[in-house]
Backbone as ProteinMPNN parsed JSONL, in Angstrom:
{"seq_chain_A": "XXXXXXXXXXXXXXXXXXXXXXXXXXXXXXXXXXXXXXXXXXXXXXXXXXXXXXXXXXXXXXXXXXXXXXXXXXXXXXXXXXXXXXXXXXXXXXXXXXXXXXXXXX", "coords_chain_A": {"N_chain_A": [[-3.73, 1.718, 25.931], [-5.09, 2.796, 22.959], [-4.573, 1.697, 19.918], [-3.526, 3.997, 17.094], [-5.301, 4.92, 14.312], [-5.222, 3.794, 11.057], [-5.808, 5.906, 9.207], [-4.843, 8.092, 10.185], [-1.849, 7.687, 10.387], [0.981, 8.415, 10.219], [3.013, 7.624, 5.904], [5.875, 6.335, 6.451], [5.303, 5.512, 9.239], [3.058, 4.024, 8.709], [3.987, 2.392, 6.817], [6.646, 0.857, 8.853], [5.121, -0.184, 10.742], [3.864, -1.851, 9.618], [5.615, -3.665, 8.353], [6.308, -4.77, 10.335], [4.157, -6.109, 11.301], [4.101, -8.321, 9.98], [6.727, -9.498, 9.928], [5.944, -10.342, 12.581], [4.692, -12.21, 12.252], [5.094, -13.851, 10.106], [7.65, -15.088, 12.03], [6.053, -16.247, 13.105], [4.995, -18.959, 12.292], [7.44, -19.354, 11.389], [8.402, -20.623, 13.997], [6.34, -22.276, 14.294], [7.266, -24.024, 12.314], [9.751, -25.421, 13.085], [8.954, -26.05, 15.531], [7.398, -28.346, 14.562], [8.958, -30.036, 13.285], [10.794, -30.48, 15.247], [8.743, -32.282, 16.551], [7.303, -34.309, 14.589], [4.949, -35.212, 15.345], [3.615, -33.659, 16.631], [2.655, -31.455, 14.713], [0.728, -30.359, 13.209], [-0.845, -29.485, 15.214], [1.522, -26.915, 16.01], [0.83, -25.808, 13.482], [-1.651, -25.159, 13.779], [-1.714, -23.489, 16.088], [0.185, -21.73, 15.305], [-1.979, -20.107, 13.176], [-3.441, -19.315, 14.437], [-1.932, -17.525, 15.911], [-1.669, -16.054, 14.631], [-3.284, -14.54, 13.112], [-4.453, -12.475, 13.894], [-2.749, -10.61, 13.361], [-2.674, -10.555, 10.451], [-5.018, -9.406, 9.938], [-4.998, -6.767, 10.747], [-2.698, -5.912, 9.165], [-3.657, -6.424, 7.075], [-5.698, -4.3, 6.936], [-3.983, -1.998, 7.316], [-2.785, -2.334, 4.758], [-5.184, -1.294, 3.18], [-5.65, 0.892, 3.505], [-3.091, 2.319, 2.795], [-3.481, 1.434, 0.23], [-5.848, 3.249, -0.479], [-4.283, 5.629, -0.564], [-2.583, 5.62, -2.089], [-4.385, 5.057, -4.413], [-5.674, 8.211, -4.253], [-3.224, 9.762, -4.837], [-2.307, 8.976, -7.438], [-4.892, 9.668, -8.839], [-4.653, 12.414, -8.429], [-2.17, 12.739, -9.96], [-2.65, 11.953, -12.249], [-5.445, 14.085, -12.74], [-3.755, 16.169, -13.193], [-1.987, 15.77, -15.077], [-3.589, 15.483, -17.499], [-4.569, 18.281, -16.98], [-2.027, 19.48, -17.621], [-1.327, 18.578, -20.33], [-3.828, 19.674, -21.292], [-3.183, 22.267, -21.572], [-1.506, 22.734, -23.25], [-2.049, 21.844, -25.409], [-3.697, 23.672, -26.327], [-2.426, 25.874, -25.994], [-0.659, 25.4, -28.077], [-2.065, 25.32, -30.348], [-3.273, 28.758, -29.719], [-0.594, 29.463, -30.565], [-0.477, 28.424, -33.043], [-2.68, 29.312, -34.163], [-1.399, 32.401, -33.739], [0.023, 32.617, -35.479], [-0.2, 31.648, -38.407], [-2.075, 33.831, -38.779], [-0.076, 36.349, -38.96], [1.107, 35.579, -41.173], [-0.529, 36.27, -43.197]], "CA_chain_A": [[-3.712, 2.696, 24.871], [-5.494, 2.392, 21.565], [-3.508, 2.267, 18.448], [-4.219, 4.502, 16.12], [-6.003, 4.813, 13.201], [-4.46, 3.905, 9.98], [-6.041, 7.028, 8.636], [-3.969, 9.132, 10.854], [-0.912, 7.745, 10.434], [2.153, 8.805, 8.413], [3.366, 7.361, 5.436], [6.734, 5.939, 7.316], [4.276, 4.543, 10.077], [2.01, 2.787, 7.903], [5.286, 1.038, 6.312], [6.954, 0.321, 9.376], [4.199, -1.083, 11.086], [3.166, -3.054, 7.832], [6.602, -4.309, 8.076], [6.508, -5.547, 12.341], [3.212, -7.351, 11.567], [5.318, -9.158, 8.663], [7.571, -10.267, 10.661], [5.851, -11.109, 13.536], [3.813, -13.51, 11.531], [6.444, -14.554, 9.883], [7.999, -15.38, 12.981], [4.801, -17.837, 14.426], [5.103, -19.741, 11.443], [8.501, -20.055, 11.695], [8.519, -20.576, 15.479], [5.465, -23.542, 14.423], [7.815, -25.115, 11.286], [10.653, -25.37, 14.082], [8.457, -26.864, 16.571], [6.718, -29.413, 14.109], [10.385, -30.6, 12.765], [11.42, -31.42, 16.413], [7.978, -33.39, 17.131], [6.152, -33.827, 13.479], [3.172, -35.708, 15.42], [2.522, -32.141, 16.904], [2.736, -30.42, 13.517], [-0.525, -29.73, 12.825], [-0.94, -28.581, 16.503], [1.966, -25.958, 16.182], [0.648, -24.799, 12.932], [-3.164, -24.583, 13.719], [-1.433, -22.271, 17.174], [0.44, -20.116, 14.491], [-2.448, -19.801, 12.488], [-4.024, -18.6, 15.766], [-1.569, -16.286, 16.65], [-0.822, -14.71, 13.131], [-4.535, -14.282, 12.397], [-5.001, -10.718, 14.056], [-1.583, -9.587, 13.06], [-2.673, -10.7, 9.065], [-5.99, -8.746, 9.558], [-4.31, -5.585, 11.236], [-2.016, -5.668, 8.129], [-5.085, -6.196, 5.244], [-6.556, -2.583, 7.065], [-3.204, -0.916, 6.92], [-2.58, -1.947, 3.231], [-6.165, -0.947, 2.949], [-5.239, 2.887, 3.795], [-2.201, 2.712, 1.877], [-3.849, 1.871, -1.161], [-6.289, 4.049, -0.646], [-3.721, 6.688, -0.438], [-1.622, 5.31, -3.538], [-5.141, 5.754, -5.507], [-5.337, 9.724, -4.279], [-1.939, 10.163, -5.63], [-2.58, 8.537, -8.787], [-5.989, 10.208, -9.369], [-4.222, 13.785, -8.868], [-0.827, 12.698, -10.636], [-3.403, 12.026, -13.588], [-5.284, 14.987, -13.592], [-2.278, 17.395, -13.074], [-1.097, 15.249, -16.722], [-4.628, 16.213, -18.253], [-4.728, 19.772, -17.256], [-1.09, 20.044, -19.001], [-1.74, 18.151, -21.867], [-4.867, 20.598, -22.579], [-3.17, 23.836, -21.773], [-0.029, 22.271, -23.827], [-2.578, 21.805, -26.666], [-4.657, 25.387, -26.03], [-0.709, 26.976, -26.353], [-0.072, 24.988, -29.494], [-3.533, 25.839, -31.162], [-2.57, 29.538, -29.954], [0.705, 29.65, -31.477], [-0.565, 28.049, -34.632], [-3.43, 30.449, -35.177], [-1.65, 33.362, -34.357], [1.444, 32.481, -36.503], [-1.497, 32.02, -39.118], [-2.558, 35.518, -39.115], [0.616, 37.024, -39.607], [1.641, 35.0, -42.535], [-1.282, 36.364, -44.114]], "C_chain_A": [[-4.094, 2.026, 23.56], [-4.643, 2.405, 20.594], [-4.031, 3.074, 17.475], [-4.606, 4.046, 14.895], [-5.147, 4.551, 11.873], [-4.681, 4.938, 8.98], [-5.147, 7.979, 9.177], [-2.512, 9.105, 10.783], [-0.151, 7.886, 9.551], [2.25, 7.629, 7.617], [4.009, 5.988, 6.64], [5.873, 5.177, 8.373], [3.885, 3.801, 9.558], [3.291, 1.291, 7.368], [5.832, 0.373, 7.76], [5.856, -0.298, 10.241], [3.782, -2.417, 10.537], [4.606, -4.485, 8.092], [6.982, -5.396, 9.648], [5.528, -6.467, 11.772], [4.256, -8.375, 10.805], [5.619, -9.974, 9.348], [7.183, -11.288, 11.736], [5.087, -12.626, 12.925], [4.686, -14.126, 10.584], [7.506, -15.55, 10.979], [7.227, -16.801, 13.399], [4.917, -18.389, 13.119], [6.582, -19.724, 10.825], [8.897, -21.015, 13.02], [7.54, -22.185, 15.072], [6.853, -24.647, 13.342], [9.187, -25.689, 12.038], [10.292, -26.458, 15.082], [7.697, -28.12, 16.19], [8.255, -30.443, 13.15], [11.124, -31.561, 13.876], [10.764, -32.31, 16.633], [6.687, -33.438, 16.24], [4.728, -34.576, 14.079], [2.87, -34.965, 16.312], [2.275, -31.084, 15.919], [1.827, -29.892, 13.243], [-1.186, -29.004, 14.11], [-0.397, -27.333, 16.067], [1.309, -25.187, 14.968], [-0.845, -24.086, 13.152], [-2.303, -23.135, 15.128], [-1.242, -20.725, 16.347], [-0.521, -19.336, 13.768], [-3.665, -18.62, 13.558], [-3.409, -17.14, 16.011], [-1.018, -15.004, 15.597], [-2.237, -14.464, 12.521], [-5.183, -12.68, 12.136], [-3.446, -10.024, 13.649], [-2.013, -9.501, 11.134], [-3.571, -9.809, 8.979], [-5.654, -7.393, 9.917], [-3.278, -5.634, 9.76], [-2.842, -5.166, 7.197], [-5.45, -4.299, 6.001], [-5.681, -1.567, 6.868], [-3.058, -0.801, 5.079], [-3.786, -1.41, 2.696], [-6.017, 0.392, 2.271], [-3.921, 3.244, 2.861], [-2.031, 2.401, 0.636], [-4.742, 2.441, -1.617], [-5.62, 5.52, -1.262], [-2.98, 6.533, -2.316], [-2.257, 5.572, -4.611], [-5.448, 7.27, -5.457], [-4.465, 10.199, -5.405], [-2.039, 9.699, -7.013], [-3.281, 9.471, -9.303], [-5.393, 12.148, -9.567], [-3.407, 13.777, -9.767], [-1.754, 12.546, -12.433], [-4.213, 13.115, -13.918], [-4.302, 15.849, -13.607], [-1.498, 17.124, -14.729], [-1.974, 15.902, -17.954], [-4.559, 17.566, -18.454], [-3.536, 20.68, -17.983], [-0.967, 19.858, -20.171], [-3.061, 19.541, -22.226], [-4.389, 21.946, -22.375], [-1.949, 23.838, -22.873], [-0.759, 22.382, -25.563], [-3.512, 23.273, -27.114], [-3.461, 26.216, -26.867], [-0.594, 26.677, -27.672], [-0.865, 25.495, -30.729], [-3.023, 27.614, -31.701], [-1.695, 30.197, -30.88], [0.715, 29.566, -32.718], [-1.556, 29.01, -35.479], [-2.708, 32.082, -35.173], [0.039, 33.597, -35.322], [0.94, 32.503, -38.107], [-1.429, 33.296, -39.898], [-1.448, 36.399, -39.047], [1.272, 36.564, -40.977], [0.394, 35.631, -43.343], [-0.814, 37.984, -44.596]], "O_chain_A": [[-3.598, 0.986, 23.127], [-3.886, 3.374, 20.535], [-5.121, 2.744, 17.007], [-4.308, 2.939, 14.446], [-4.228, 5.361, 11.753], [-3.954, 4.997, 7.988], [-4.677, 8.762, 8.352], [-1.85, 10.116, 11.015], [-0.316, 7.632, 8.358], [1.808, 6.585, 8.097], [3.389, 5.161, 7.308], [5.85, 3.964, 8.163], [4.26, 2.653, 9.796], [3.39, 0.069, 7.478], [5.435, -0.785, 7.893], [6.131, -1.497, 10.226], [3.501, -3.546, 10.937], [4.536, -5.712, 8.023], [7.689, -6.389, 9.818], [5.89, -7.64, 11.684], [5.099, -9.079, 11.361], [5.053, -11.054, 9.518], [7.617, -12.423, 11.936], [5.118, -13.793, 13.314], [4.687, -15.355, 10.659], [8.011, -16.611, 10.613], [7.607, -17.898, 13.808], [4.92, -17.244, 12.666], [6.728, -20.148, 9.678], [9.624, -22.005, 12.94], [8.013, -23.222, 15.538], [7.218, -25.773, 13.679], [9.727, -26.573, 11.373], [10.969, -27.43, 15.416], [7.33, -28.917, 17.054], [8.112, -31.479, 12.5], [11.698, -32.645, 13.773], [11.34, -33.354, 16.941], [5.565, -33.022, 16.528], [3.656, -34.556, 13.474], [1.901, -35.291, 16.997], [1.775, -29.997, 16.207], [1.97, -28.706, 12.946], [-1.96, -28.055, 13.986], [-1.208, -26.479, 15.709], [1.139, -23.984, 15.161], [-1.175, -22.938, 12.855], [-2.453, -21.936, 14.891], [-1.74, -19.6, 16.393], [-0.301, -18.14, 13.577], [-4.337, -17.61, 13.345], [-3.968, -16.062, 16.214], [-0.448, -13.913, 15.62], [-2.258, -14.167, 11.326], [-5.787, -12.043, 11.273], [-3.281, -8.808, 13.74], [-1.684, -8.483, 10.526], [-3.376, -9.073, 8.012], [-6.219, -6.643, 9.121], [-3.662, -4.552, 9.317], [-2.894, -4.064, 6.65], [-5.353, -3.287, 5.308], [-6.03, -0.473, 6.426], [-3.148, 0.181, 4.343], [-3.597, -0.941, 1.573], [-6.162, 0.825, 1.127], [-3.797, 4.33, 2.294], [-1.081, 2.711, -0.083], [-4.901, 2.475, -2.837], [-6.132, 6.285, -2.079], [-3.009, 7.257, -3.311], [-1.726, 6.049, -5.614], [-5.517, 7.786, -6.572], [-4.745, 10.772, -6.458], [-1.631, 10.58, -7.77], [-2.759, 10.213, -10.134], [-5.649, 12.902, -10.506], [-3.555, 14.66, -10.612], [-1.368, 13.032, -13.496], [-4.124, 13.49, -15.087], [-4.282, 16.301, -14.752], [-0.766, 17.887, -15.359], [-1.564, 16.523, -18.934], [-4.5, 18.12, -19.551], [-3.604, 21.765, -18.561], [-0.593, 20.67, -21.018], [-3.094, 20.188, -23.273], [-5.032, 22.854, -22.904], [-1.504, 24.906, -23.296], [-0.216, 22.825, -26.575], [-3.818, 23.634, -28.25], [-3.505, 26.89, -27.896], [-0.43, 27.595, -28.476], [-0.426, 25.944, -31.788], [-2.664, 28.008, -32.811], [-1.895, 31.113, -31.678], [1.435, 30.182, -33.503], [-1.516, 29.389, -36.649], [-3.022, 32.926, -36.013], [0.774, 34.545, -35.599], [1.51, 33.199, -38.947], [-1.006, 33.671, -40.991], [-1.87, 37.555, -39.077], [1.905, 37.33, -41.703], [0.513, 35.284, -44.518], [-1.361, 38.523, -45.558]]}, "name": "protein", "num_of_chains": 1, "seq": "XXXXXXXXXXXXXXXXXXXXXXXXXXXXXXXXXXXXXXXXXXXXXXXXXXXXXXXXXXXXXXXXXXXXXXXXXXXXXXXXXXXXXXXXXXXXXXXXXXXXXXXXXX"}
């Protein structure tokens, strides 16, 4: 079974996923600093392995944070105009109010 798409997936998915690779790569480079402590004239062995085995979990991460800062700029780009289009109806109203407060003082 394929994994899905990081386009398809929820929020909550994207994080917890984001958060397994983490770990697991976290993990092989713990699992190497462990194994180069017990026998440091394999150290550079265990870490070139980890660097091996945390390579596709680091690049499977970069594509999720990809999508979820894609998403984070969406939300931005609406959350900004949604600020614009009240600021100018906020300033339209005020204009309003001022001309026709105006024309009864006269």
């Amino acid at each position: 079974m394929q994994a899905p798409s990081p386009a398809d997936m929820s929020h909550a998915q994207l994080d917890a996923l984001l958060h397994d690779l983490q770990k697991r790569a976290f993990d092989a480079y713990e699992d190497a600093a462990l194994r180069a402590e017990a026998n440091p004239a394999q150290a550079e062995v265990a870490y070139a392995q980890a660097e091996i085995e945390a390579a596709p979990l680091i690049a499977r991460a970069r594509a999720l944070n990809e999508e979820r800062v894609r998403r984070l700029r969406k939300r931005a780009r609406a959350w900004r105009n949604a600020a614009i289009a009240v600021a100018i109806a906020g300033i339209v109203a005020i204009a309003w109010w001022s001309l026709a407060r105006g024309v009864q003082m006269s």
